[in-house]
ZAMARGU-4260 file (C-alpha; in steps of 0.2 Angstrom, whole numbers, plus 5000, padded with zeros to 4 digits):
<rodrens>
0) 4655/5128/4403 | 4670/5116/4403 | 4675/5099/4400 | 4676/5098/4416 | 4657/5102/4420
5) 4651/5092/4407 | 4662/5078/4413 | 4669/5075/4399 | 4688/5074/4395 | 4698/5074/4375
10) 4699/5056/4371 | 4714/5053/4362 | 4710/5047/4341 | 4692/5047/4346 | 4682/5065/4338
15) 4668/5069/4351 | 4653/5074/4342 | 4638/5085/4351 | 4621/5078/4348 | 4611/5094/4345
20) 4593/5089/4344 | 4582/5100/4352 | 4598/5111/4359 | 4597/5129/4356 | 4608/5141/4349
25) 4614/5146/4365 | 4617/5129/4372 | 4627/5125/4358 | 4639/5139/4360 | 4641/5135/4373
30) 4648/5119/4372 | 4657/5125/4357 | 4666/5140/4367 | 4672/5125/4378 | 4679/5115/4366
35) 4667/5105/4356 | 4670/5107/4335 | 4661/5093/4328 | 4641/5094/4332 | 4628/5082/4326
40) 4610/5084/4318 | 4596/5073/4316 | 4581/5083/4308 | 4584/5094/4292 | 4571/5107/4296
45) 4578/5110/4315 | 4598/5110/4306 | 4591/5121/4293 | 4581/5134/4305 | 4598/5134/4316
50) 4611/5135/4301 | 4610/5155/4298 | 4615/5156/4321 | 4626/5143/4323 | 4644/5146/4328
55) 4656/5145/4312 | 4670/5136/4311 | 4663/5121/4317 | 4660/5105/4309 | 4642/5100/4303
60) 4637/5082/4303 | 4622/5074/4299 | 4617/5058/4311 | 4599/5056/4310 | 4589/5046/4297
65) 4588/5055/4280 | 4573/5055/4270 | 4579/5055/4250 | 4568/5067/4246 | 4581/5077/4257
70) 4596/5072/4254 | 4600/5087/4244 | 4597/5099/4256 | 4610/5089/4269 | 4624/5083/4255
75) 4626/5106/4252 | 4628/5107/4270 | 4637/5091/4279 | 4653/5087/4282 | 4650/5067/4286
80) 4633/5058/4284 | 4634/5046/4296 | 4617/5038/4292 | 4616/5031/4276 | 4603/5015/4277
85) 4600/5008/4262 | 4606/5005/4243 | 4592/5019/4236 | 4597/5031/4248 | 4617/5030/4243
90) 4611/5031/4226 | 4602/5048/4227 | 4615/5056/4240 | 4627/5050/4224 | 4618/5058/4211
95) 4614/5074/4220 | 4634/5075/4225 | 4639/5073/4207 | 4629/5087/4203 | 4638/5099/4213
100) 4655/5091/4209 | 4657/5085/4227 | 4662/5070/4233 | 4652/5067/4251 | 4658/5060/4265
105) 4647/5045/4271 | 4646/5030/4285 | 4635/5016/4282 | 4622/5013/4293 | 4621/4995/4300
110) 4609/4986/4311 | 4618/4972/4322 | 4607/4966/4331 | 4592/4966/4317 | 4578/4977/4328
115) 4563/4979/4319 | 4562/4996/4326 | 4579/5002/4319 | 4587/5009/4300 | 4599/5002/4294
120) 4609/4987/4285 | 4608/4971/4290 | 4626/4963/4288 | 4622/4951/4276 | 4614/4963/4263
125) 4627/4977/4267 | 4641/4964/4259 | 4630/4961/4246 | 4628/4978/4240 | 4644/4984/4246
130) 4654/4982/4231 | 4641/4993/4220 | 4643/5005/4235 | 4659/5008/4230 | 4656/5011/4212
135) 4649/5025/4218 | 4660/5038/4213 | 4655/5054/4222 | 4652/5044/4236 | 4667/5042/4249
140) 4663/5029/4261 | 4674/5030/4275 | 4667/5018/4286 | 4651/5013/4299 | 4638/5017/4309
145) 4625/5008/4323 | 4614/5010/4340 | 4617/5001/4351 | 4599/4995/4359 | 4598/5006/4375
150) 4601/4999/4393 | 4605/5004/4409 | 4620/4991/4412 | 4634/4998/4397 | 4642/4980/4394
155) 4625/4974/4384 | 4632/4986/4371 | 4652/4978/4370 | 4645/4965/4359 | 4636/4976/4347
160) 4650/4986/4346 | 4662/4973/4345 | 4653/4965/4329 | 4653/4981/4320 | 4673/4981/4324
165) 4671/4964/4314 | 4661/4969/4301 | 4672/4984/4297 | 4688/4973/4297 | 4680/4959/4287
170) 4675/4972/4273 | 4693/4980/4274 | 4703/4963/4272 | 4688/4956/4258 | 4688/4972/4247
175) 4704/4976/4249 | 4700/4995/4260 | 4702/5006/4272 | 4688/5011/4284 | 4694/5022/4298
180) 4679/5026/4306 | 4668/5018/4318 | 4655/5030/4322 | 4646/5021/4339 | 4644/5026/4357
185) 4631/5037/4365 | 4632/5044/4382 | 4625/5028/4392 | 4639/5019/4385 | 4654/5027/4376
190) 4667/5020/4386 | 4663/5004/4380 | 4661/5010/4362 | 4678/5018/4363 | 4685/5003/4369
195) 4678/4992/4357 | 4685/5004/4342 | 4675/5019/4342 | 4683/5033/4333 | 4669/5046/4332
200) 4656/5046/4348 | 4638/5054/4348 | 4636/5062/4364 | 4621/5074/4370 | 4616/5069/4388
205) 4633/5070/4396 | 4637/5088/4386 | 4623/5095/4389 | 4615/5088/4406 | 4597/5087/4400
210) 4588/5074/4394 | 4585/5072/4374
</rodrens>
């Protein structure tokens, strides 16, 4: 397996992320031997069974939605949480890091476009919250996180993306911060992410050429 038979290429400032759910072991070695270094979970149990087999040296995030009765098991395991929905959820992911004397690495979850169906902030509660977000202290928050609704045509998704381009800049300039990341894009429509901002995109379909 190549970047070129995944059709994929390096997409300079922008850190592809494997979506591993329901890959094996194999598959993801594979996808690791031909150049991936950052993979993605979204269930603890299935990152857990894989944990003892996965490749090393690789970078672990989590990107699924976190119970808080498991945060603990995630914050001594994940690199970046990209997940993080709501006030309570921050808190205890806090609390649990302190513990341990790390400081975790987190994106805030947010949902644009308001779907029932989805986690998430909504923009008017995250600025809200934000600023006892950030008196979090072994919390590092390093930027944001959404889904785009799925659709076959990859323009319905600039607009989302675009917002949560906005929203990050707005929070930079009113609290007076730096957010880097912008974790958005999947495989239906990461070329509209990464032009919209996208610095980190959450790809399975178009590594690993079966459906999720």
């Amino acid at each position: 397996m190549t970047y070129k038979n995944m059709h994929l290429m390096p997409i300079k400032g922008v850190t592809i992320l494997a979506a591993t759910k329901g890959r094996t072991i194999k598959e993801i070695s594979q996808a690791v031997a031909a150049g991936i270094s950052v993979i993605g979970e979204n269930r603890v149990q299935e990152l857990l069974n894989k944990l003892p087999n996965l490749p090393k040296k690789i970078r672990i995030d989590f990107i699924g939605h976190l119970q808080t009765n498991k945060a603990k098991k995630i914050i001594k395991i994940c690199h970046l949480i990209h997940s993080v929905d709501s006030l309570k959820l921050a808190e205890i992911i806090n609390e649990e890091a302190e513990k341990i004397g790390k400081i975790q690495k987190i994106l805030l979850e947010t949902n644009i476009v308001n779907e029932q169906t989805k986690f998430g902030f909504k923009e008017n509660e995250l600025i809200k919250v934000f600023p006892r977000l950030l008196q979090m202290k072994s919390l590092n928050i390093l930027g944001l996180m959404t889904m785009a609704p799925y659709n076959k045509d990859k323009e319905m998704a600039r607009p989302v993306y675009k917002k949560l381009r906005q929203l990050k800049n707005s929070l930079e300039k009113q609290f007076k911060i730096s957010l880097p990341e912008l974790s958005m894009g999947m495989s239906n429509d990461y070329q509209v992410a990464v032009e919209e901002g996208a610095t980190i995109i959450r790809l399975g379909r178009i590594i690993f050429e079966t459906k999720l």
